[in-house]
C-alpha positions in Angstrom: 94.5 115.1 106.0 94.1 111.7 103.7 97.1 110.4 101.8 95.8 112.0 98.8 96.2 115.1 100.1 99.4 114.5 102.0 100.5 113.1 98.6 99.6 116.6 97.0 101.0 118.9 99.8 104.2 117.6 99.7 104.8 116.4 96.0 105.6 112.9 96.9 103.3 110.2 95.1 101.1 108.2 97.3 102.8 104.6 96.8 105.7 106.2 97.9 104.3 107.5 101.1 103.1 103.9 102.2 106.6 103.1 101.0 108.2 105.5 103.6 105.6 103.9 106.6 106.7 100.5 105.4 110.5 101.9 105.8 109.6 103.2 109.4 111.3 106.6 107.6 107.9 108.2 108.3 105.6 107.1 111.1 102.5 104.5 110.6 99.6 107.4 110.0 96.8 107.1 112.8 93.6 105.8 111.8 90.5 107.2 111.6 87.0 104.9 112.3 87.1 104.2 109.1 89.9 103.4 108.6 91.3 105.7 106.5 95.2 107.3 107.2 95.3 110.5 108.9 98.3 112.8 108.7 99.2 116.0 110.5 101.0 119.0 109.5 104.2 117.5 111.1 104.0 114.2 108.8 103.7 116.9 105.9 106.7 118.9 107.2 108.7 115.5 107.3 107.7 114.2 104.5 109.3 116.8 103.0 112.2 116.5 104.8 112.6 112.9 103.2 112.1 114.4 99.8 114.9 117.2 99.6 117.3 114.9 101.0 116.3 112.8 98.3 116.9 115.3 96.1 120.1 115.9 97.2 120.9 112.1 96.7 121.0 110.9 100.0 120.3 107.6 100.8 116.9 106.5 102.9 119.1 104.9 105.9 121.5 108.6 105.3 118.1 110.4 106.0 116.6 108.4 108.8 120.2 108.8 110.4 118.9 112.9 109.7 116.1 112.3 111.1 117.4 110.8 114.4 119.6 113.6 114.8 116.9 116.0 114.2 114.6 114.3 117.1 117.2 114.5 119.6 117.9 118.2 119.0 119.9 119.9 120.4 119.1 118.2 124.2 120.1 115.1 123.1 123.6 116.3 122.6 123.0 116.3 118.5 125.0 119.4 116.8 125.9 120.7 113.7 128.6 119.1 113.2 127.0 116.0 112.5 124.9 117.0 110.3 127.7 118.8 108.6 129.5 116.0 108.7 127.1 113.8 106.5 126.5 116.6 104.4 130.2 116.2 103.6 130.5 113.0 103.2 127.5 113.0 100.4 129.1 115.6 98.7 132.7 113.9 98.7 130.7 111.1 97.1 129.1 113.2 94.8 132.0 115.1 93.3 133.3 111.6 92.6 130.5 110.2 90.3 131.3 113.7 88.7 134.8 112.9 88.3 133.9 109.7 86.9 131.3 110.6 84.5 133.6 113.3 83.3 135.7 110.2 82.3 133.4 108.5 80.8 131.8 111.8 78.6 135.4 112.2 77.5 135.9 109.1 76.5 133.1 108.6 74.9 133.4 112.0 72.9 136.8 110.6 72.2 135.5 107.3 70.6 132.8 109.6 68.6 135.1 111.9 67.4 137.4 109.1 66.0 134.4 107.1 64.5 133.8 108.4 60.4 130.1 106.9 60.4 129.9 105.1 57.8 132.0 102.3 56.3 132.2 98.8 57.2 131.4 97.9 61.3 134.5 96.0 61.0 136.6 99.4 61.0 134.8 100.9 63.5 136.6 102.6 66.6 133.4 102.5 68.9 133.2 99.0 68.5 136.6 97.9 68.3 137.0 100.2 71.9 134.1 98.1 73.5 135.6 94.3 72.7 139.1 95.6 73.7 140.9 95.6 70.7 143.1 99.0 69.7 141.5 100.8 66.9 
């Protein structure tokens, strides 16, 4: 298949696919005569790969480090546990930007609930919050 049709197969925009070659996440497509990329079913079947971990917010060195551990399988001593393992750590970091933007939604729902809206910008709690002054 072209890269137009990889593109639409597996969701992922063309620029982004050349993107992935440049990254070596996804193998340099063979050429045909003309050369044009060709892709197989198992660039598809990565690709896709690449974008659910993406999804999922890993990183593209996380994924390539999936990737290797997928190609060694299970006779190149790769388990579950290390794929657990990452899986894991992405969602310890995960829950933290939750945590954090939890903070920050509470804060900020703080600051609005304190502001009047309308009056002077001098009084204002929003604003006095951002240069660090106590409102």
């Amino acid at each position: 298949m072209n890269i137009g049709q990889l593109a639409r197969a597996t969701g992922v925009p063309v620029d982004t696919i050349r993107y992935y070659e440049r990254e070596q996440v996804l193998p340099p497509a063979r050429r045909r005569p003309n050369g044009y990329r060709d892709y197989a079913a198992e660039d598809a079947r990565r690709l896709r790969f690449i974008r659910r971990a993406k999804e999922l917010g890993f990183a593209l060195e996380e994924i390539r480090g999936l990737l290797d551990l997928g190609e060694k399988g299970d006779a190149g001593g790769a388990d579950m546990a290390a794929v657990r393992s990452a899986a894991r750590e992405k969602l310890a970091l995960v829950e933290a930007r939750i945590a954090e933007l939890a903070r920050v939604r509470d804060a900020l729902r703080d600051l609005v609930e304190a502001c009047p809206g309308h009056g002077a910008l001098t009084g204002c709690p929003i604003m006095a919050a951002l240069a660090g002054e106590a409102a």
